[in-house]
PDBQT receptor file of N, H, CA, C and O in Angstrom, charges set to zero:
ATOM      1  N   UNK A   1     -19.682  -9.815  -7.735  1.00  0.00    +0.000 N 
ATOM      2  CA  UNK A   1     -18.236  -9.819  -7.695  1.00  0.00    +0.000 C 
ATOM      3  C   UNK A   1     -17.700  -8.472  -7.185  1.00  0.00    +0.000 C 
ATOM      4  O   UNK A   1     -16.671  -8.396  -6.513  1.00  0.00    +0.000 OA
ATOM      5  N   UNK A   2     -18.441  -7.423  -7.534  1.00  0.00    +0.000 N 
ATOM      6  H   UNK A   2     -19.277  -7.484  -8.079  1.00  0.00    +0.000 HD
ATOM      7  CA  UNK A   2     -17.695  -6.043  -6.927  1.00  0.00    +0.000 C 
ATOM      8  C   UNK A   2     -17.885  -5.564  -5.651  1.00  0.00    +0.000 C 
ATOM      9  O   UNK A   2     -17.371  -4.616  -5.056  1.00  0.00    +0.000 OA
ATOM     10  N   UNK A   3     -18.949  -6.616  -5.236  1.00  0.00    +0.000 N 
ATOM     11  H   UNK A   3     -19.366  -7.386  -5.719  1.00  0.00    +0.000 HD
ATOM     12  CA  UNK A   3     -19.089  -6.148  -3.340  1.00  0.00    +0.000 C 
ATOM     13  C   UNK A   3     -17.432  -7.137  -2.676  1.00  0.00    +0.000 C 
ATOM     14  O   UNK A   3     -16.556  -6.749  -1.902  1.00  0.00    +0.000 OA
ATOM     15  N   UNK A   4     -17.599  -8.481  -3.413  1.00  0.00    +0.000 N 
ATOM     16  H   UNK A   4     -18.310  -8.796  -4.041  1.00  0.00    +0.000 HD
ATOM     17  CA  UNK A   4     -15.937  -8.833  -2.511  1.00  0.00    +0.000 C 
ATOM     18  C   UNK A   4     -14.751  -8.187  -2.878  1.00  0.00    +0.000 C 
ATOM     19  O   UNK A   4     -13.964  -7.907  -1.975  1.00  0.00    +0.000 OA
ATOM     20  N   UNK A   5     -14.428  -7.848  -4.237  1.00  0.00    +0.000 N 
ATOM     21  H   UNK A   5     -15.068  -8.075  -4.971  1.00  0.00    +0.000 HD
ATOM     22  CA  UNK A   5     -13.302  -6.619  -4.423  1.00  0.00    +0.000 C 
ATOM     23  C   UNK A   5     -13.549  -5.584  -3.796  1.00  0.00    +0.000 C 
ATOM     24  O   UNK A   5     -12.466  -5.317  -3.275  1.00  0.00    +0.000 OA
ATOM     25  N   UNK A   6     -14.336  -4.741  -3.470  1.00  0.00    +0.000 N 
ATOM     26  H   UNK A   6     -15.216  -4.959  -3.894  1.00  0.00    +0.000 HD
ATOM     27  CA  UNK A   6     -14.491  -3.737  -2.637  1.00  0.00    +0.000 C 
ATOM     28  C   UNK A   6     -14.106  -4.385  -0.912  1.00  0.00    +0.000 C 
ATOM     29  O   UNK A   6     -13.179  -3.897  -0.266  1.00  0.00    +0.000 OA
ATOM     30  N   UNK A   7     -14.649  -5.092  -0.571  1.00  0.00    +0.000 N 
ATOM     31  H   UNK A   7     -15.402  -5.488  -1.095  1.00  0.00    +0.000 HD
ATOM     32  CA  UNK A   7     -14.679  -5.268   0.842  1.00  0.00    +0.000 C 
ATOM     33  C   UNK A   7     -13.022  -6.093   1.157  1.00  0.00    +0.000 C 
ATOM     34  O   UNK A   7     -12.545  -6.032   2.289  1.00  0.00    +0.000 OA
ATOM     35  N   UNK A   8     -12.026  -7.083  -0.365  1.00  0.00    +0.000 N 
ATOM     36  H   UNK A   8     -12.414  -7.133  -1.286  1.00  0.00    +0.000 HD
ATOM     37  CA  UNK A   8     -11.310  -6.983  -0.159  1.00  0.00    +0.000 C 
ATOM     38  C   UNK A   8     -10.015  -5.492  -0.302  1.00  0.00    +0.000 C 
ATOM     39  O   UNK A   8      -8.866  -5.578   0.131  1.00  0.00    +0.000 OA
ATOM     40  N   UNK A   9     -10.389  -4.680  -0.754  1.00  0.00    +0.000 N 
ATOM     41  H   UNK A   9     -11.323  -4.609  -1.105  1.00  0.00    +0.000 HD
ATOM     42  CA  UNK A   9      -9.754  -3.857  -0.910  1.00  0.00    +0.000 C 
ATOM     43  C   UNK A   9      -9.533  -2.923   0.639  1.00  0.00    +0.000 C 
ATOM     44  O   UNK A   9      -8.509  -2.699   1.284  1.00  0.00    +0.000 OA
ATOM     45  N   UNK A  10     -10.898  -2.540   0.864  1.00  0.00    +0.000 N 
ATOM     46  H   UNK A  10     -11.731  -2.722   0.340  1.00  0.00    +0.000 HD
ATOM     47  CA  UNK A  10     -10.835  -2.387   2.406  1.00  0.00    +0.000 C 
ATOM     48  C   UNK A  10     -10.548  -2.933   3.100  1.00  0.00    +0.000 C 
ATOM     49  O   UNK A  10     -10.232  -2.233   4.062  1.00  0.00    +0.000 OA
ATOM     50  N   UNK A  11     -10.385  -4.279   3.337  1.00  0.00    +0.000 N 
ATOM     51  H   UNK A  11     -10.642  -4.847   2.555  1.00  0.00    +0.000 HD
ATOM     52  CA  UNK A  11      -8.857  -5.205   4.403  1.00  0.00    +0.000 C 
ATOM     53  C   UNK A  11      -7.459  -4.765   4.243  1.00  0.00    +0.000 C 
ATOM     54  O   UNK A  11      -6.563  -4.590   5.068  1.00  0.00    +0.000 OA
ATOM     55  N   UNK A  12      -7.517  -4.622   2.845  1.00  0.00    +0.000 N 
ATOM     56  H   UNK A  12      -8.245  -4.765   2.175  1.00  0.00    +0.000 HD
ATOM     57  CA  UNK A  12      -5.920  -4.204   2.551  1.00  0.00    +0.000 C 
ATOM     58  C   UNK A  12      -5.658  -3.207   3.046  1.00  0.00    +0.000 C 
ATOM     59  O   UNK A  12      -4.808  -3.174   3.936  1.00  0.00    +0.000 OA
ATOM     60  N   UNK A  13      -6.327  -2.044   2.609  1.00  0.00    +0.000 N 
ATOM     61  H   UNK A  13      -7.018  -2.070   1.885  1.00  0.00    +0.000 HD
ATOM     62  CA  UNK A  13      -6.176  -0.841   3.166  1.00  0.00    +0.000 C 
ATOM     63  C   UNK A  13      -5.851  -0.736   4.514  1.00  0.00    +0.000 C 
ATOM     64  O   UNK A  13      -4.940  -0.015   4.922  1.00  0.00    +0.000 OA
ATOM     65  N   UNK A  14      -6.603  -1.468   5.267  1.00  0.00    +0.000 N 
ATOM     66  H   UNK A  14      -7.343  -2.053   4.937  1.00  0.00    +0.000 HD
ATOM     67  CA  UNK A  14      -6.761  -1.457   6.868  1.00  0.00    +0.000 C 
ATOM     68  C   UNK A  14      -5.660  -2.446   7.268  1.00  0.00    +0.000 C 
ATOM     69  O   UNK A  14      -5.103  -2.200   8.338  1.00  0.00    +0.000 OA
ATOM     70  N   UNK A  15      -5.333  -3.318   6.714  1.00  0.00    +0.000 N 
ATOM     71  H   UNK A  15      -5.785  -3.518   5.845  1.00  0.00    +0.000 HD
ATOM     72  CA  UNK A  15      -4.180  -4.224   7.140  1.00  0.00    +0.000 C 
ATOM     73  C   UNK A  15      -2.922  -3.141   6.760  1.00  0.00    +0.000 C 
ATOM     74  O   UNK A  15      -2.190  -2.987   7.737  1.00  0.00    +0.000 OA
ATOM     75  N   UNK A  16      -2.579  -2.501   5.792  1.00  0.00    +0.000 N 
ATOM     76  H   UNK A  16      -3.174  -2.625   4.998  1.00  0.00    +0.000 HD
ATOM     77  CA  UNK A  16      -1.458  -1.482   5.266  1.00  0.00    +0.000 C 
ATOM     78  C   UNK A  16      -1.388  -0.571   6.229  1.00  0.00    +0.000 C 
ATOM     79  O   UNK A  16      -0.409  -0.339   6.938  1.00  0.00    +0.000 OA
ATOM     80  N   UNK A  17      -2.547   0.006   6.256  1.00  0.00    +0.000 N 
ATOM     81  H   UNK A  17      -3.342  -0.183   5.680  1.00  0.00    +0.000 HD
ATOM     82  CA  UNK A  17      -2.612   1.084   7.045  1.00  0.00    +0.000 C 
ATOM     83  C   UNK A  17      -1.739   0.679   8.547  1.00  0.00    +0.000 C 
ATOM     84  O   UNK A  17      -0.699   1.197   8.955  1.00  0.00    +0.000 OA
ATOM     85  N   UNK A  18      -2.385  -0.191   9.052  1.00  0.00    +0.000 N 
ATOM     86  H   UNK A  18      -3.229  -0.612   8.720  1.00  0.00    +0.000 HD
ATOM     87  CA  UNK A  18      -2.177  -0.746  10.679  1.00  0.00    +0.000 C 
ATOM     88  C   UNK A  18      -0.343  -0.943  10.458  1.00  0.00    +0.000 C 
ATOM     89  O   UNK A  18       0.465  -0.546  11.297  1.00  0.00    +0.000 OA
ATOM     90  N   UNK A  19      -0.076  -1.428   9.541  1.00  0.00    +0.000 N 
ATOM     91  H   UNK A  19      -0.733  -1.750   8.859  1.00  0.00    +0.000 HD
ATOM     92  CA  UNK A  19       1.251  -2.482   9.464  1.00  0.00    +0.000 C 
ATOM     93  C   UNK A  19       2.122  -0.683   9.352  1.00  0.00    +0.000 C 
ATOM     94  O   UNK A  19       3.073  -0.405  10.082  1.00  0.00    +0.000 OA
ATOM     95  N   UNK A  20       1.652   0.123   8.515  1.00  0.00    +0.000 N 
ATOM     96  H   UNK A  20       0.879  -0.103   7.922  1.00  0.00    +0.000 HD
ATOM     97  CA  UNK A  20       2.350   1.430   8.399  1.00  0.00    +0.000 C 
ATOM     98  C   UNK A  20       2.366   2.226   9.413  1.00  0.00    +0.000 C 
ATOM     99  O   UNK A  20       3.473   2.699   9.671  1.00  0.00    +0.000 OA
ATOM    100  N   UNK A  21       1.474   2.541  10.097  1.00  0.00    +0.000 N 
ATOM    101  H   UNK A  21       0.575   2.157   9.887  1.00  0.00    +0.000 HD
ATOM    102  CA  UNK A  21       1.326   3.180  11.556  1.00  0.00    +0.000 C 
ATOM    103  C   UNK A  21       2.048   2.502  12.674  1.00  0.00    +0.000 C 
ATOM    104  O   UNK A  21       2.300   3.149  13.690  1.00  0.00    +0.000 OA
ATOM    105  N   UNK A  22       2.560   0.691  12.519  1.00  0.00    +0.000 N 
ATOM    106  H   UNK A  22       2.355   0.165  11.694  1.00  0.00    +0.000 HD
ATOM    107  CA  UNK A  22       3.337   0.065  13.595  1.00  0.00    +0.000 C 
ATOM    108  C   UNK A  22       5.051  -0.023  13.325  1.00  0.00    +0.000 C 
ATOM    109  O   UNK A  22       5.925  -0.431  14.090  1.00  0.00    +0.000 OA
ATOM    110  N   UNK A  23       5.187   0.644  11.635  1.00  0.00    +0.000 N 
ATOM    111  H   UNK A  23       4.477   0.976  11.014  1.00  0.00    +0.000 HD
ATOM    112  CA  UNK A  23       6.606   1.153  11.364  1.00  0.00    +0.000 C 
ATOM    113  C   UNK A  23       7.208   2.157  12.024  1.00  0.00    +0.000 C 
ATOM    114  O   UNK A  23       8.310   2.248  12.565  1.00  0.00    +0.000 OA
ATOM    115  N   UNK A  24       6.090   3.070  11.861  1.00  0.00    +0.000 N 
ATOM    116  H   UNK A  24       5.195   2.995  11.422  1.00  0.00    +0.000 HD
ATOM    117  CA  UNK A  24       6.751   4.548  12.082  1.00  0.00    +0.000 C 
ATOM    118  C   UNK A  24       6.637   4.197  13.303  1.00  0.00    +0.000 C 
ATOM    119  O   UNK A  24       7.755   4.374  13.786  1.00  0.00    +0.000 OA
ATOM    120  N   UNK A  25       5.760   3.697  14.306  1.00  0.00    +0.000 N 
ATOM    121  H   UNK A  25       4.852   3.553  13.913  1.00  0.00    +0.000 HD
ATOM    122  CA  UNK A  25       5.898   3.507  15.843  1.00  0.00    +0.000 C 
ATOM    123  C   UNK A  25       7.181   3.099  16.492  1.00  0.00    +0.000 C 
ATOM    124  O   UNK A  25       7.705   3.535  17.517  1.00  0.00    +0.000 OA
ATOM    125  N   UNK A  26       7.600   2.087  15.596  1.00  0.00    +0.000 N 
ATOM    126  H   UNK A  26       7.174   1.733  14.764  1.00  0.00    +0.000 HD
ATOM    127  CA  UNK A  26       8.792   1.345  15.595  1.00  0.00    +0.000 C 
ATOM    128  C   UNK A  26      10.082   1.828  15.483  1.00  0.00    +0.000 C 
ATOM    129  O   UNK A  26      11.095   1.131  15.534  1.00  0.00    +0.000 OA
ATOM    130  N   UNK A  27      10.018   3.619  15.254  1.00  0.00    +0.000 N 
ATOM    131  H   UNK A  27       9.195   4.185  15.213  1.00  0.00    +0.000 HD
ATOM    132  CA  UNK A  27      11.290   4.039  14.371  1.00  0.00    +0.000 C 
ATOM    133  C   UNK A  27      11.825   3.693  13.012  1.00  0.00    +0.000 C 
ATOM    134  O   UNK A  27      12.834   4.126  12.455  1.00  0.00    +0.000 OA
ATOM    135  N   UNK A  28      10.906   2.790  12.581  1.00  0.00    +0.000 N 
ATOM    136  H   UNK A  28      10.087   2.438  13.033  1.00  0.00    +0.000 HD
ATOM    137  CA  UNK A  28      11.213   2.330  10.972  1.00  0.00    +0.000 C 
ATOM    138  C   UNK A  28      10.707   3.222   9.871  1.00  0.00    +0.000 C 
ATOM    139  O   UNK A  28      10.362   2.855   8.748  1.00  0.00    +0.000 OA
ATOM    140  N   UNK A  29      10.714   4.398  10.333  1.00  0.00    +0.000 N 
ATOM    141  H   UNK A  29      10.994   4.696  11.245  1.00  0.00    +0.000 HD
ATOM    142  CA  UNK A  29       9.794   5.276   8.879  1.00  0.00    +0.000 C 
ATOM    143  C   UNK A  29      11.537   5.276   7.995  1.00  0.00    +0.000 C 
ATOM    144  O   UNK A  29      11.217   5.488   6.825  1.00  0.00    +0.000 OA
ATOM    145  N   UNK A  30      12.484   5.197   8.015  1.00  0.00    +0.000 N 
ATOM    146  H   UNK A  30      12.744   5.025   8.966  1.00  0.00    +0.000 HD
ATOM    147  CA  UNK A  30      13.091   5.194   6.847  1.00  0.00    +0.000 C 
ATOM    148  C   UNK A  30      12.957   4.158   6.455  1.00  0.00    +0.000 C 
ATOM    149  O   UNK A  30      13.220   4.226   5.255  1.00  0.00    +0.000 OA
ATOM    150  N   UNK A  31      12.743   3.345   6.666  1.00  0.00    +0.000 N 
ATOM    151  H   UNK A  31      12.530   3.290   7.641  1.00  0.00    +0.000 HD
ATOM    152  CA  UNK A  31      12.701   1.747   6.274  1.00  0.00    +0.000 C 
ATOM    153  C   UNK A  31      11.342   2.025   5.284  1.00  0.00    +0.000 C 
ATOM    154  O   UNK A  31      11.717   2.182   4.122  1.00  0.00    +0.000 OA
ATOM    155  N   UNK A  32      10.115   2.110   5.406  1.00  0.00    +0.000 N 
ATOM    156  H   UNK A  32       9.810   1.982   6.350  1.00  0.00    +0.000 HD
ATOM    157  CA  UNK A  32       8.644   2.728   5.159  1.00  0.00    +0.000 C 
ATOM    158  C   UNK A  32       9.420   3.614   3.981  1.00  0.00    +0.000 C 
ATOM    159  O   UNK A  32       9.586   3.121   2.866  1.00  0.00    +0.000 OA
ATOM    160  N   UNK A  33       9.726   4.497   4.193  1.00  0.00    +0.000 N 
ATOM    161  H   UNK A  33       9.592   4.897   5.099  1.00  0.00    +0.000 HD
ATOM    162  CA  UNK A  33      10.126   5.239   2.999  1.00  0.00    +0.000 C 
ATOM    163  C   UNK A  33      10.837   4.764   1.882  1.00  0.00    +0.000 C 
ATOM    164  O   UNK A  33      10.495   4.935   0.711  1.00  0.00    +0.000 OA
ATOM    165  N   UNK A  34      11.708   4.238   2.224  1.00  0.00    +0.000 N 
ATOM    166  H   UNK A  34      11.986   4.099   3.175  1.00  0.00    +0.000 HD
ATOM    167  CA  UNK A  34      12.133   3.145   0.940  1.00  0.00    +0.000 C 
ATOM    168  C   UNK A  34      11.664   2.394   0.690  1.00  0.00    +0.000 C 
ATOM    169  O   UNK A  34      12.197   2.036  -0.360  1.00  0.00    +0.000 OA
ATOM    170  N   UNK A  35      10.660   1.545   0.990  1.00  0.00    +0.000 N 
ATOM    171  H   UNK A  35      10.227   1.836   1.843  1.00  0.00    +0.000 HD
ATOM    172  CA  UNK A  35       9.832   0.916   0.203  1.00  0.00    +0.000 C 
ATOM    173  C   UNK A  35       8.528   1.386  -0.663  1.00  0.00    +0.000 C 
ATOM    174  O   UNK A  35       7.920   0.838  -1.582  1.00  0.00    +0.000 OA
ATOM    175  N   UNK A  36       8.314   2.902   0.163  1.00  0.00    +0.000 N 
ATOM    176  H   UNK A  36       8.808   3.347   0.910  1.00  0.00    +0.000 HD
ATOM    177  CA  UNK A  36       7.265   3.202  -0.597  1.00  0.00    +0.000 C 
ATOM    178  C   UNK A  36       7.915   3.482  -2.021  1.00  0.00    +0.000 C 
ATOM    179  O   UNK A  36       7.466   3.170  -3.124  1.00  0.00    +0.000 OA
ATOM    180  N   UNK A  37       9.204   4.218  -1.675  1.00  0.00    +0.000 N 
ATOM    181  H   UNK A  37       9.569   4.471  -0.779  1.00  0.00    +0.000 HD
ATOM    182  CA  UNK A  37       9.993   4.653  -3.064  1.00  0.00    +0.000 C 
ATOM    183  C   UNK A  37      10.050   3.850  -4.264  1.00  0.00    +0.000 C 
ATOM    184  O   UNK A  37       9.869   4.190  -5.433  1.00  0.00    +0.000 OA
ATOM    185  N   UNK A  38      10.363   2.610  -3.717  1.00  0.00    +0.000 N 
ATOM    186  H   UNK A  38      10.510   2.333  -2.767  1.00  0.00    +0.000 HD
ATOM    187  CA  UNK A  38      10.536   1.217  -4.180  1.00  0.00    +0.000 C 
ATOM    188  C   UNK A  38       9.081   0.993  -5.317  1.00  0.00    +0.000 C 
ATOM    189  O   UNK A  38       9.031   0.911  -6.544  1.00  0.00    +0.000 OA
ATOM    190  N   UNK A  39       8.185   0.954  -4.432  1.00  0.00    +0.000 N 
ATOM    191  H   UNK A  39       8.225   1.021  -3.435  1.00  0.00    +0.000 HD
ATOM    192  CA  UNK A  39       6.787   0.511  -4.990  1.00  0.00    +0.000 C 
ATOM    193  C   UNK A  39       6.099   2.011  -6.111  1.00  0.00    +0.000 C 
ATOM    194  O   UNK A  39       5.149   1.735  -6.843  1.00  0.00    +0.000 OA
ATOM    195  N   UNK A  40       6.550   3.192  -6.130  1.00  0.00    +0.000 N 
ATOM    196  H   UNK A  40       7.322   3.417  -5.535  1.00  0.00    +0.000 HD
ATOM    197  CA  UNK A  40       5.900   3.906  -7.077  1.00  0.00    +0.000 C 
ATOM    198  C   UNK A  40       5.685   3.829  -8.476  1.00  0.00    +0.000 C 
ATOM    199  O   UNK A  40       4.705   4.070  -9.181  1.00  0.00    +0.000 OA
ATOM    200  N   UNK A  41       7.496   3.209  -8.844  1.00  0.00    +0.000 N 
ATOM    201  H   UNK A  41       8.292   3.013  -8.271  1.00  0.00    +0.000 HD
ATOM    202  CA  UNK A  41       7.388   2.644 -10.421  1.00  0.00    +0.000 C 
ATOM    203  C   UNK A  41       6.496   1.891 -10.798  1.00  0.00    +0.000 C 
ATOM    204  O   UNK A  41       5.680   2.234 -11.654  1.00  0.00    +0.000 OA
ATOM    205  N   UNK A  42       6.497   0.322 -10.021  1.00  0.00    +0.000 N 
ATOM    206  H   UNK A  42       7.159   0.044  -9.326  1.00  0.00    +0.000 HD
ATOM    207  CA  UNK A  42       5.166  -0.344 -10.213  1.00  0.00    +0.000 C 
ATOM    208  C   UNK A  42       3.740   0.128 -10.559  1.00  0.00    +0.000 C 
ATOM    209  O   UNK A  42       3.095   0.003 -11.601  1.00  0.00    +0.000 OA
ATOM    210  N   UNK A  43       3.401   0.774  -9.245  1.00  0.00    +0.000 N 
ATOM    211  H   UNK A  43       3.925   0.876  -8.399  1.00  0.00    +0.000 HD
ATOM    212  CA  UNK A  43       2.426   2.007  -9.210  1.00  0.00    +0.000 C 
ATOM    213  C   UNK A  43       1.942   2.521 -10.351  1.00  0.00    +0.000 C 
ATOM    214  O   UNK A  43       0.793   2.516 -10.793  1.00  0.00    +0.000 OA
ATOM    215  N   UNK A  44       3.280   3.115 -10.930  1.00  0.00    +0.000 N 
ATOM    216  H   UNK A  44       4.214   3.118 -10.571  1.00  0.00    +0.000 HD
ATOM    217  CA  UNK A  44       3.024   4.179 -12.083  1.00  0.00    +0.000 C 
ATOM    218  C   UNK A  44       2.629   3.885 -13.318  1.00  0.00    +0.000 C 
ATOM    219  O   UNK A  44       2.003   4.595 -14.105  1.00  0.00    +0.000 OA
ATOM    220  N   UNK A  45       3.269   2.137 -13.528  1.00  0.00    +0.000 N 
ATOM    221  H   UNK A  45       3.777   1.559 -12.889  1.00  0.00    +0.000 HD
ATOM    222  CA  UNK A  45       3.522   0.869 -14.167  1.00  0.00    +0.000 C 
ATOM    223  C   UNK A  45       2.019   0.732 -14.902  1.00  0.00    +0.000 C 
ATOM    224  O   UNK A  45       1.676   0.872 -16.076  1.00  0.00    +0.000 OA
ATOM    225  N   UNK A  46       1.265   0.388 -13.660  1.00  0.00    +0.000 N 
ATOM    226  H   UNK A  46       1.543   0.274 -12.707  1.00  0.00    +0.000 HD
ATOM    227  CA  UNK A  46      -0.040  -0.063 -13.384  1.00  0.00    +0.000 C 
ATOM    228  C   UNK A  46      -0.852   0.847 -14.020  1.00  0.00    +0.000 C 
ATOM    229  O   UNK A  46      -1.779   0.239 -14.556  1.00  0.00    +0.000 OA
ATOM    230  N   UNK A  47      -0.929   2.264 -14.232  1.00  0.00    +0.000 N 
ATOM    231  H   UNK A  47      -0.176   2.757 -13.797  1.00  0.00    +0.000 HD
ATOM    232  CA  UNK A  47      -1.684   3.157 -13.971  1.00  0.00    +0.000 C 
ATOM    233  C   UNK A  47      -1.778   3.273 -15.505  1.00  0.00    +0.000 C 
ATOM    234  O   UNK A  47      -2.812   3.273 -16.173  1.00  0.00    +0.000 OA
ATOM    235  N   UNK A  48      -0.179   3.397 -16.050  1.00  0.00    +0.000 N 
ATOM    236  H   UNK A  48       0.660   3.398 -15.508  1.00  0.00    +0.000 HD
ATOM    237  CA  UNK A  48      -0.123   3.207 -17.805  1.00  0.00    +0.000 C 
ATOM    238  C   UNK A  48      -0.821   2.604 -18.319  1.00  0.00    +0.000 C 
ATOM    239  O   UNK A  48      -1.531   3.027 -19.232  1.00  0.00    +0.000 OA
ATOM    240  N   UNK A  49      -0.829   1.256 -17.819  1.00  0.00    +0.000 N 
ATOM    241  H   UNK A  49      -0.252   0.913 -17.078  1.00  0.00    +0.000 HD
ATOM    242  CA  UNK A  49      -1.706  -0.229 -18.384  1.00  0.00    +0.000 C 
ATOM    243  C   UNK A  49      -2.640   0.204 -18.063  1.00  0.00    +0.000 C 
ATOM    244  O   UNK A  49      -3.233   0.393 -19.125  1.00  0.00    +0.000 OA
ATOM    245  N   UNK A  50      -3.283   0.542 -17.253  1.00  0.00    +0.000 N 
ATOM    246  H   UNK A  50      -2.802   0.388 -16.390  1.00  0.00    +0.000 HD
ATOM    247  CA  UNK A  50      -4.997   0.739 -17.325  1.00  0.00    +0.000 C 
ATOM    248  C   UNK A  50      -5.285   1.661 -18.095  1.00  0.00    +0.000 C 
ATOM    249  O   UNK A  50      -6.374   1.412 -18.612  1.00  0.00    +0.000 OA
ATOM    250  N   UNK A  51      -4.704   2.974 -18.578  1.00  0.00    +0.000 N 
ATOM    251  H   UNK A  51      -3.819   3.176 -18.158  1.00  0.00    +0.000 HD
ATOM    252  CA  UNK A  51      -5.127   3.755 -19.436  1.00  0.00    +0.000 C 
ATOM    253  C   UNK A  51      -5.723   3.535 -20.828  1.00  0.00    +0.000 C 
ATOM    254  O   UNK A  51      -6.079   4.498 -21.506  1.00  0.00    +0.000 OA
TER     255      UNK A  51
């Protein structure tokens, strides 16, 4: 089970990555920035619960 969570995790990454590098290409890094803003609480959310 931890080789397909790993190998899905690395799609994500690489799909995020690509989709983030075709924002800022786009002139959308404020757009990118507010969502990252958006997504940190969650983030932070997450990080509690696993502790």
């Amino acid at each position: 089970m931890a080789p397909l969570i790993e190998r899905m995790f690395r799609y994500t990454w690489f799909l995020a990555t690509e989709r983030r590098d075709a924002m800022v290409r786009e002139g959308r890094g404020d757009e990118l920035e507010k969502l990252v803003a958006e997504a940190r609480p969650f983030q932070d959310s997450l990080r509690r619960d696993a502790a």
